[in-house]
C-alpha positions in Angstrom: 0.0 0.0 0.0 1.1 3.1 -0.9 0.1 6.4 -0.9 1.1 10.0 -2.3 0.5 13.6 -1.3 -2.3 13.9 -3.3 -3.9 10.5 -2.8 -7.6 10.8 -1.0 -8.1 9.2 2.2 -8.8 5.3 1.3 -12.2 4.2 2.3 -11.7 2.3 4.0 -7.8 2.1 4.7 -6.9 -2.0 5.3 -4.6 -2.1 6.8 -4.3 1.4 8.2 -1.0 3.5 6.9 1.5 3.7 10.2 3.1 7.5 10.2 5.6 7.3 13.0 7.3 10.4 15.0 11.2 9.3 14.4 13.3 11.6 15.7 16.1 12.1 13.2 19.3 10.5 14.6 21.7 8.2 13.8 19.8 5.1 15.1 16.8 6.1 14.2 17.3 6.4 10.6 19.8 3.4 10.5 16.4 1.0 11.7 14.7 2.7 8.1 17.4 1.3 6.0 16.7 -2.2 7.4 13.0 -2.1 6.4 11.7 -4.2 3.1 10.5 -2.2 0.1 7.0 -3.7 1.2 7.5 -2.1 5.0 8.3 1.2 3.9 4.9 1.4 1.4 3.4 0.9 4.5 4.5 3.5 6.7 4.7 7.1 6.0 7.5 8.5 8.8 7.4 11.8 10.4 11.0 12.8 10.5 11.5 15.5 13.9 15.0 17.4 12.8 16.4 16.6 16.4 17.7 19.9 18.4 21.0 21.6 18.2 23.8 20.0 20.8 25.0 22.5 23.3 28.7 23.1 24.5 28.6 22.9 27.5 32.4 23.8 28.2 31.8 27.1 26.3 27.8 28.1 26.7 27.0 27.9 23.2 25.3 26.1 20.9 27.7 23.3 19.3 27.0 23.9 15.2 25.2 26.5 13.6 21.9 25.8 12.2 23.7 25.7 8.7 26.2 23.2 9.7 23.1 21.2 12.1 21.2 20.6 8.9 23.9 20.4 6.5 24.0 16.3 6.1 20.4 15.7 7.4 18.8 15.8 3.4 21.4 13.0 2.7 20.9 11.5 5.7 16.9 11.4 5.1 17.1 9.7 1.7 19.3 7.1 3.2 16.6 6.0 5.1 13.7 6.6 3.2 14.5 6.6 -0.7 12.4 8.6 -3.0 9.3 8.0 -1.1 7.4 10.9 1.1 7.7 12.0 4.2 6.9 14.6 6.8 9.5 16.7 8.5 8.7 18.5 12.0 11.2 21.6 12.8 9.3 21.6 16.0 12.5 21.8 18.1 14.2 24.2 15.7 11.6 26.7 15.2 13.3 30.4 14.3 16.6 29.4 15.0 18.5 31.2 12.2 18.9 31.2 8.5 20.5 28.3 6.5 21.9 29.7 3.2 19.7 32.4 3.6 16.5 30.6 3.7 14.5 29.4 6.6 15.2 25.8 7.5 12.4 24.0 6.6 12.4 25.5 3.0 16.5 24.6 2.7 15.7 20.8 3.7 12.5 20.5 1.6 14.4 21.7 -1.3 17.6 20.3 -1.0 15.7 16.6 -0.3 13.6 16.7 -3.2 16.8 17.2 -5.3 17.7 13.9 -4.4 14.1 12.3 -4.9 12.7 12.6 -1.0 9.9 14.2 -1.0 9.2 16.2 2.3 5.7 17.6 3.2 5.6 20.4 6.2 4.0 19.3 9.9 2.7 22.7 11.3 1.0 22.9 14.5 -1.1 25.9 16.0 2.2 27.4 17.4 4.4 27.0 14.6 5.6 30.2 14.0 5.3 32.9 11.1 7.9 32.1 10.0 8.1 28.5 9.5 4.3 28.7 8.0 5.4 31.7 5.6 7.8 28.7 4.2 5.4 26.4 4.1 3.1 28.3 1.9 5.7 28.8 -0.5 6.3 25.4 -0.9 2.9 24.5 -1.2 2.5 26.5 -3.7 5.5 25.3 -5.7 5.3 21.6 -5.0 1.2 21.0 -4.7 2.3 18.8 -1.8 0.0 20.4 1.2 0.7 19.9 4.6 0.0 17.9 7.6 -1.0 19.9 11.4 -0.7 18.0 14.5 -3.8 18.8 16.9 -3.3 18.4 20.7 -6.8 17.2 22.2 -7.7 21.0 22.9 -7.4 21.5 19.4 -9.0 19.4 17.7 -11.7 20.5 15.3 -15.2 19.4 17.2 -13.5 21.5 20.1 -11.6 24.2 18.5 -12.2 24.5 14.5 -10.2 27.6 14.2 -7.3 26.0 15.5 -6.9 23.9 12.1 -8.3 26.9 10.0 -5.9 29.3 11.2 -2.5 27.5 10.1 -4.6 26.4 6.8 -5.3 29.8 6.0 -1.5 30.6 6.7 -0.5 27.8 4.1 -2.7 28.1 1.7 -3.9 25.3 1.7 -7.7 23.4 1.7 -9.1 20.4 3.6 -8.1 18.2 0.8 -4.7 19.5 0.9 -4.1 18.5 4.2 -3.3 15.7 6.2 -4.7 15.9 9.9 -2.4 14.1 12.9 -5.4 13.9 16.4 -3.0 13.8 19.3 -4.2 12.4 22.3 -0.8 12.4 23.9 -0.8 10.3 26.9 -4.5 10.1 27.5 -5.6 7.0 27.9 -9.7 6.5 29.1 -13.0 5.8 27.5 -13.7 9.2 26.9 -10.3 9.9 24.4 -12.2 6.8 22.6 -15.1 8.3 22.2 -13.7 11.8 21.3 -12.0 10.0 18.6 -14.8 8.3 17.6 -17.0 11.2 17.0 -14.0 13.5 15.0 -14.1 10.9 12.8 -18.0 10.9 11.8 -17.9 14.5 11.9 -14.9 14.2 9.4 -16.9 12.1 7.0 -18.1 15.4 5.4 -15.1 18.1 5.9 -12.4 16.4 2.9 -9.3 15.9 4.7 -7.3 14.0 2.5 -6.0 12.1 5.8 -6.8 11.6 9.6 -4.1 10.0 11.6 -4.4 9.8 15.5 -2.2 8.5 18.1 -0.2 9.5 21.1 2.6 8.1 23.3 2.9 5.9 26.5 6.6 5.5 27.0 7.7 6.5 30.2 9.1 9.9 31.5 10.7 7.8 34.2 11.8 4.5 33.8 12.1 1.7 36.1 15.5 1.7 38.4 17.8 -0.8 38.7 18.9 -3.7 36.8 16.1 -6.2 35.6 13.3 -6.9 33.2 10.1 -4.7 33.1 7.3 -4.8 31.0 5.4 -1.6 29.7 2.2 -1.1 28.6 1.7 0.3 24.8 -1.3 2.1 25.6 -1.4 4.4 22.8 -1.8 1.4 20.2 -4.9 -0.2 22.8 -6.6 3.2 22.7 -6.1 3.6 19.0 -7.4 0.2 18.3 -10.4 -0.1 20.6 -11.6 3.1 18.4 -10.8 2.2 15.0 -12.7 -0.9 15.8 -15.9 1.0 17.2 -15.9 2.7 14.0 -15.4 -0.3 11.5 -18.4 -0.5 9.5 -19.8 2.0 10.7 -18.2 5.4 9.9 -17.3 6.3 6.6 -13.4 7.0 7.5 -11.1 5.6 9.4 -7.9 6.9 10.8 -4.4 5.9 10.7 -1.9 5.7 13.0 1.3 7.6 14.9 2.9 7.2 17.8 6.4 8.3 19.0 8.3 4.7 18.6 10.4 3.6 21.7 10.4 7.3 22.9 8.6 9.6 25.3 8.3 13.0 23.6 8.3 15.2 26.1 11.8 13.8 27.6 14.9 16.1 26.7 18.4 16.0 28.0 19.6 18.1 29.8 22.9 17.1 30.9 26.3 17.4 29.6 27.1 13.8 27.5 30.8 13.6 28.9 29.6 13.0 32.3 26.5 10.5 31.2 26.9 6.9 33.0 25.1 4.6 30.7 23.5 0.7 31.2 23.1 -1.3 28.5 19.7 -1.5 27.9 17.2 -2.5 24.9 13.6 -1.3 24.5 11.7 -4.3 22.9 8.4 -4.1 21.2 5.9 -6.8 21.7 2.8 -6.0 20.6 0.5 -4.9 23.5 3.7 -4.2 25.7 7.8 -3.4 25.9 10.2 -5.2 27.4 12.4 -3.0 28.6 15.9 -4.4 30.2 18.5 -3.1 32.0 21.5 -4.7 32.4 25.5 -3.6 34.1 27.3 -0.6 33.8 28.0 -0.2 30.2 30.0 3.8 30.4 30.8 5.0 34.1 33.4 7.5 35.0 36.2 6.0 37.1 37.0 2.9 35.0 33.3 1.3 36.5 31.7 0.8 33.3 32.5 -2.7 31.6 31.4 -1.6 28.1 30.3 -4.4 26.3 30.6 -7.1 28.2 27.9 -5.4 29.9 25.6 -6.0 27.4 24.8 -10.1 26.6 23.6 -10.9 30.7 20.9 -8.1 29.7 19.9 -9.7 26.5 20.1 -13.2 27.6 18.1 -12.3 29.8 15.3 -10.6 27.1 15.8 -14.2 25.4 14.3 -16.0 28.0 11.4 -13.6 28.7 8.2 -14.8 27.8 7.5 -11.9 25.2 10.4 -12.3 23.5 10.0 -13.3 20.2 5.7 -12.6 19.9 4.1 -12.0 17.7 6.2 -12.1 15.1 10.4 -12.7 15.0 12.4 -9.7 12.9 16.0 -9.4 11.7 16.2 -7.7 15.2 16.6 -11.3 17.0 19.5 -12.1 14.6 21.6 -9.6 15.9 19.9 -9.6 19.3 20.9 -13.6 19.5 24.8 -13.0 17.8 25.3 -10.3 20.8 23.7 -12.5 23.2 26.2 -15.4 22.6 29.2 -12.8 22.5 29.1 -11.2 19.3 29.3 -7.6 18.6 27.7 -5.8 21.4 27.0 -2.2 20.0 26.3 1.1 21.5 23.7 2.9 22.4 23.0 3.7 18.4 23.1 0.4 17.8 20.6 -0.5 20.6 18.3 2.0 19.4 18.1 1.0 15.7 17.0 -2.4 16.5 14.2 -1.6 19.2 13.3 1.3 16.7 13.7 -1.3 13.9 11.4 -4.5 15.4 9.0 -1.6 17.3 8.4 -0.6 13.2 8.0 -4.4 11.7 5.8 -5.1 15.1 2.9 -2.6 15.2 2.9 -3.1 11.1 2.0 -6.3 11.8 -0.8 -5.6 14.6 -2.4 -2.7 12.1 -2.6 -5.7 9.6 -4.0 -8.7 11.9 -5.5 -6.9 15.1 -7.7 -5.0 13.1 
């Protein structure tokens, strides 16, 4: 299943089209050049340019926003070809110039030169600025836009919310493609707020509805061990697509925020960091999350990677491991396991990003 910026919403969409929040990082975008041709038709990513690193010995910001951007359009179509995408400058937002354009309209430009094709995420506090850019690629690429609605927002509670950046863009209800946020709510009542956006949607035109939200913790557990987390955001999303199969004319996609909590930064300077090794492992309704030894700790106390296979042995032999499905994530899970090539913290998080991907692709196409 594919789909293109112009596409109308499918009616219905089976299975549904999975638009991810990925953060654009090194690990990240290394699990996207694992997935299949077929994987990536299926998904359409929405690529968050991660925030400038700060020097902490010197009080400045690391790069400018020229050299913070300057590999990322290579970088993208690396990991997603000449397919589309969305990119959210979110955490970036009127932070300078980049060849004398603003940000947003640099990537977008420089992308679809080498055949990625970028659409704009805007949300009700996207600035001037950002939406100024936005309208002028619209207008020069057709492509329209997608806005991310928190719950406040959304258009049976707040229609000018939508409106307003529309009317900044240019752009129509067909032209745009509309993400419902519900964050980290999680009750009967988000269901059934979802539920009735999407009747009342059977009549506006958006060319897409995609809701989701998040339900990785802010705080994990402590300590060394196995703990399992609950993926409420894909339980809330499915008990109300399935209330409104057969019923409602449309029927919305999904996002969430992959193995990450979005509302988490870092705040700390990375040379003084003490990092476990740890992996954050999807299995369908919950994570396994494990935490093993000392993998980087000043004073010679971390045991780099031969802190790593007790954890993942011990991820083997838990009960979720390996449901519903088995990716190309246990074939390197397995090697480091037995002593192979134990990683880093990149490493870790392309293959939790990597099976999270392949493992709620296969729940929108059998739980549904």
């Amino acid at each position: 299943m594919t789909e293109s910026a112009a596409s109308p919403q499918p009616l219905p969409a089976t299975p549904p089209i999975y638009r991810p929040f990925t953060i654009a990082r090194a690990g990240e975008l290394a699990a996207y050049k694992d997935l299949t041709a077929a994987s990536h038709a299926q998904i359409t990513p929405v690529f968050i340019v991660a925030a400038r690193d700060w020097d902490y010995d010197n009080e400045v910001f690391a790069k400018s926003p020229t050299a913070h951007l300057a590999d990322l359009p290579k970088k993208l179509h690396a990991a997603r070809g000449d397919r589309l995408a969305y990119i959210d400058l979110s955490l970036l937002d009127d932070e300078g110039l980049v060849h004398g354009q603003h940000p947003l309209h640099w990537l977008v430009t420089e992308a679809q030169k080498l055949g990625l094709l970028l659409m704009p995420l805007a949300t009700p506090q996207s600035s001037a600025a950002f939406l100024a850019a936005a309208k002028s690629l619209h207008a020069a690429n057709g492509r329209g836009i997608g806005i991310r609605l928190t719950t406040n927002d959304w258009p049976g509670i707040n229609a000018a919310a939508a409106t307003t950046v529309m009317s900044a863009v240019g752009a129509g209800h067909s032209d745009v493609d509309l993400f419902l946020d519900f964050e980290a709510k999680v009750d009967a009542l988000v269901v059934a707020a979802i539920q009735n956006e999407m009747h009342a949607a059977s009549s506006t035109g958006w060319r897409h509805i995609t809701t989701g939200g998040h339900s990785w913790p802010k705080d994990l557990p402590t300590g060394q061990g196995t703990f399992v987390l609950r993926r409420a955001e894909l339980a809330q999303y499915t008990a109300s697509y399935l209330g409104l199969k057969g019923i409602s004319a449309l029927l919305p996609d999904f996002f969430d925020h992959l193995v990450a909590n979005p509302e988490v930064t870092l705040d700390i300077d990375p040379k003084l960091l003490t990092i476990s090794a740890t992996l954050r492992y999807a299995a369908e309704a919950q994570w396994v999350f494990v935490r093993g030894g000392l993998y980087k700790a000043s004073g010679g106390k971390g045991k780099g990677g031969a802190s790593v296979a007790p954890a993942l042995q011990a991820l083997i032999g838990h009960t979720l491991y390996g449901t519903p499905v088995r990716t190309k994530a246990e074939t390197w899970i397995e090697a480091a396991a037995a002593g192979g090539p134990s990683g880093n913290p990149m490493t870790w998080r392309r293959w939790a990003t990597y099976r999270h991907i392949e493992v709620t692709l296969h729940s929108l196409a059998n739980s549904l």
